[in-house]
N, C-alpha and C positions, 0 to 999 in steps of 0.2 A: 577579599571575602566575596565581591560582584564574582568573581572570573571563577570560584569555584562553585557556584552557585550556576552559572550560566553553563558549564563544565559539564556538570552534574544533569543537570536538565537538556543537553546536545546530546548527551550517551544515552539519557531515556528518549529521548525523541528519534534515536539513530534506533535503539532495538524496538523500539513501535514500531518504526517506519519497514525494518526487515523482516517484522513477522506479517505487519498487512500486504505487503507483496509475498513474500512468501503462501499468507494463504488465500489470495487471488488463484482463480480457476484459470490456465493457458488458453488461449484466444484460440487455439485450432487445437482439436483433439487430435490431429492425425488419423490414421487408417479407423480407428475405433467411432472417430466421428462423425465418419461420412457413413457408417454401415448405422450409426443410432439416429442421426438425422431426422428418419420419418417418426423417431417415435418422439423426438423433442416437437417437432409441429404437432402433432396427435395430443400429447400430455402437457405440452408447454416446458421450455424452461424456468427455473428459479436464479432470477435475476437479484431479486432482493439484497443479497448478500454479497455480490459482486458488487452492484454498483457501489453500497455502503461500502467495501474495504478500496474501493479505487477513491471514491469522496473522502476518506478518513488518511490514505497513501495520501495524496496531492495534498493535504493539510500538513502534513506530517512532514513531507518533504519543503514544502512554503519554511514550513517553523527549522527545519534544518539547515534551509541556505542563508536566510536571517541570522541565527545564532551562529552560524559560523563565520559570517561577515562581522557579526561583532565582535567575537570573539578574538577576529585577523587584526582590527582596529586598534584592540587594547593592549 
């Protein structure tokens, strides 16, 4: 009953963890980002929402290596 329970909560921790990286912004825009550049110093980036899904990933992945060492254990 534990290991289907633990199971069950690794699959939801595994699709958390691939849509918060998935909707993380790419760390270089490429050609596009060197031409908008001046206008992110001018109007500022929106950070907000990145850091929170990198803070929420890094949890999410903690909670995945955990569960799956126990799960290796049992």
């Amino acid at each position: 009953m534990l290991k289907i329970i633990l199971t069950t909560l690794q699959v939801l921790v595994s699709l958390g963890l691939i849509s918060t990286v998935l909707l993380q912004s790419g760390r270089s825009a490429g050609l596009s980002g060197s031409i908008a550049g001046g206008a992110e110093a001018i109007f500022g980036k929106k950070k907000g929402m990145d850091e929170l899904f990198s803070r929420v990933s890094t949890v999410l992945a903690i909670l995945f290596m955990l569960l799956t060492l126990t799960l290796a254990l049992m």
